[in-house]
C-alpha positions, 0 to 999 in steps of 0.5 A: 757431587753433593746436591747441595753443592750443585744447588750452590754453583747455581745460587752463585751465578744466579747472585752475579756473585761468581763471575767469569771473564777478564779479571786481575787478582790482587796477587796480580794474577790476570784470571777467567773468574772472580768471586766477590762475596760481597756480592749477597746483600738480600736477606735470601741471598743471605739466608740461603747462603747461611743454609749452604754452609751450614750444610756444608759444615755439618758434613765436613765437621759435625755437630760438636762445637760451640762457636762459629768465628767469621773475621771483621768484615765479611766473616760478620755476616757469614758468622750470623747467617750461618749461625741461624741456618745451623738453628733452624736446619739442626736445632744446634744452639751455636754462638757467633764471634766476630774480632773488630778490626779496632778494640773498644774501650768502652760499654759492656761489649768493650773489647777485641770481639762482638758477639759471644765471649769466647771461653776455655773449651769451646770448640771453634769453628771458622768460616771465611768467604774464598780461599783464605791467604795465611795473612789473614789467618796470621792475624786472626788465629792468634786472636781466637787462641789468645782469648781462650783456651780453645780448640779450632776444629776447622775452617770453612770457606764457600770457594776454594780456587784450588791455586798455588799458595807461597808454594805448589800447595793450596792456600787452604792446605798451607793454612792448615799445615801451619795452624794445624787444623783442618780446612774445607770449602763448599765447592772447589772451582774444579767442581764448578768447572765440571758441573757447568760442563756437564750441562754445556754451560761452558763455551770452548773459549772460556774452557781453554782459558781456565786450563791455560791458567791452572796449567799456571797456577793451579796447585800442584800438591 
């Protein structure tokens, strides 16, 4: 595993931001962990998250594109702080993209976007925070394409939980069935998992949990 990655696992325990326990998801689903994205408020914990994908973005899409897009809300911040780290770590010149969550009538920004215009031909990179559902890409990716004609290279999100979707897929892979573009996480909870066990960090109780629920909902394609 990347040291990067490793690097990343650690920052979010240390940030409190990925959580292991009692947790019911929003799908109803009672799991052992939870991530809360929300969770990075300082300007560290934003800068090096910004550093983290960016790192993992150059890795998994290179260089060559023009915008990165994070959806109104947590994609804002994601969006800026990555955009930074992608300037100080590489020397990229990237414009961010936001879409609002309600168009404004009014100003020089007026619009559905904050950020940069998008443009015919721009390469698109998005970024989002844990597995994506498609319902939030059903909303979004209209938005991009119908701005412009460009190209989405990829999505990237920091977690990919690797759980069944609507089928036996991941949601990240359905995503990238339907909308024909790639998508990547930083690190997949398998990962997580064998990291922390390789330092002993993982208790026989909370090991057995998280079996129990992938042997569930673990996706199987």
């Amino acid at each position: 595993m990347e040291q990067y990655k490793q690097e990343f696992i650690d920052f979010m325990l240390e940030s409190k931001v990925l959580k292991f326990g009692d947790f019911t998801l929003k799908s109803g689903r009672k799991s052992p962990f939870f991530m809360n994205a929300g969770g990075y408020v300082t300007g560290y914990q934003l800068k090096k998250l910004g550093e983290y994908y960016a790192k993992a973005i150059v890795e998994t899409y290179g260089k060559d594109f023009d915008v990165l897009f994070g959806p109104a809300y947590k994609g804002i911040p994601l969006a800026v702080a990555t955009t930074i780290a992608l300037d100080e770590l590489y020397g990229m010149e990237v414009r961010y993209c936001s879409d609002r969550k309600e168009e404004k009538d009014h100003g020089a920004d007026k619009g559905s976007f904050l950020g940069t215009k998008l443009q015919d031909g721009d390469r698109v990179v998005m970024i989002e925070d844990v597995t994506t559902s498609g319902k939030s890409m059903e909303e979004t990716v209209p938005k991009v394409r119908g701005a412009a004609n460009v190209e989405i290279v990829g999505l990237m999100v920091s977690l990919n939980r690797n759980e069944k979707g609507k089928g036996n897929k991941t949601a990240l892979k359905e995503v990238s069935e339907l909308y024909g573009f790639p998508t990547a996480a930083i690190v997949s909870m398998p990962e997580v998992v064998e990291y922390l066990e390789s330092k002993n960090a993982l208790d026989a109780d909370l090991k057995n949990r998280i079996d129990a629920y992938y042997a569930e909902y673990g996706a199987t394609e």
